[in-house]
N, C-alpha and C positions, 0 to 999 in steps of 0.2 A: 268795098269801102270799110276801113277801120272803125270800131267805133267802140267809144268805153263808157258804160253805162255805172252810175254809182248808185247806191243805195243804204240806205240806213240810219241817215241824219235824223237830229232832230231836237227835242228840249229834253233836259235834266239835271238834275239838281249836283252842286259841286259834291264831289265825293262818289259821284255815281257812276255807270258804267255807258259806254256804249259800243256798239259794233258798224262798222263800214264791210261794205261788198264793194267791188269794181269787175263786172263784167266783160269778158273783151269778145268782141265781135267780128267777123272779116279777115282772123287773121289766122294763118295757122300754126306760127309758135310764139309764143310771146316769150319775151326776153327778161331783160331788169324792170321790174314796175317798180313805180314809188310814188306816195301820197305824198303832200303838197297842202299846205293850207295859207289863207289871207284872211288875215283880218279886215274889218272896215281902217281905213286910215295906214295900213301897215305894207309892206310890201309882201308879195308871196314868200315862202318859205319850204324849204324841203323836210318833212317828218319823219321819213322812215323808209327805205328801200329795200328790197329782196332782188335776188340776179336769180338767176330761171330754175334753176335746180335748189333755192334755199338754202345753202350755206353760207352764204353770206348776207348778213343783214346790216344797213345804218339806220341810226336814231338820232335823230336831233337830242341836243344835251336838254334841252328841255322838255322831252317826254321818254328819256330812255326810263326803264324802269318801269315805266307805268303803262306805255303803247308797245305792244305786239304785232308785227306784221307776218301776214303769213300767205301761203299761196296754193291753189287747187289747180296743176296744170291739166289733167282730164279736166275743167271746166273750164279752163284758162280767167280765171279769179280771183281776183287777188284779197285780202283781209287786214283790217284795221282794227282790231281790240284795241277799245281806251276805255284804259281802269283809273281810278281815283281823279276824275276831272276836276280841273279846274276852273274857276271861268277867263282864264287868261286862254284856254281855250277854243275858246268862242271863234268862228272863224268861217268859213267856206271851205270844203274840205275837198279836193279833185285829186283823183287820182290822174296814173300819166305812165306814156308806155317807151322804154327808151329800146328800140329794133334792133338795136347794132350793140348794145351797152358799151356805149361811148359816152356818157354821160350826157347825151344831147337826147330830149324829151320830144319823140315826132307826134306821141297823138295822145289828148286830153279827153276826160270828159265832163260833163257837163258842171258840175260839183253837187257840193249837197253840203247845206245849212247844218252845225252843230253847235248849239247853244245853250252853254252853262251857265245856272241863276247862282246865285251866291243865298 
């Protein structure tokens, strides 16, 4: 069984820093991962993708610059640096594991709360 474990949310102040993990479990190679956030009120959105080997990376126009995705395939892990938050921020943060890198997302995990105070 698949499973993507996230880790590292939580509160801090606009300007501040935080870091995301997404563990992956069950599987033996993981492919394109990419985080994902929702806001209350907002639909989900996609922040940031890596394809298995790292060279290629996307960024939503509103955190290029400032979030870094990055990935540990000996841990099959993937990483979310975010520098100079904002609290437009603020959101449920899931990462998501796409198997085939077809741009179709088969397995999520659970999220994890990030929230910026002004």
């Amino acid at each position: 069984q698949v499973q993507l474990a996230e880790s590292g949310g939580g509160l801090v102040q606009a300007g501040g820093s935080l870091s995301l993990s997404c563990a992956a479990s069950g599987i033996f190679r993981t492919n394109r991962m990419g985080w994902f956030r929702q806001a209350p009120g907002k639909e989900r959105e996609l922040v940031a993708v890596i394809n298995w080997n790292s060279r290629t990376t996307y960024y939503a126009d509103s955190v290029k610059g400032r979030f870094i995705i990055s990935r540990d395939n000996a841990k099959s892990t993937v990483f979310l640096q975010m520098n100079s938050l904002k609290p437009e921020d603020t959101a449920v943060y899931y990462c998501a594991l796409d198997v085939a890198a077809r741009g179709t997302y088969d397995y999520w995990g659970q999220g994890t709360q990030v929230t910026v105070s002004s």
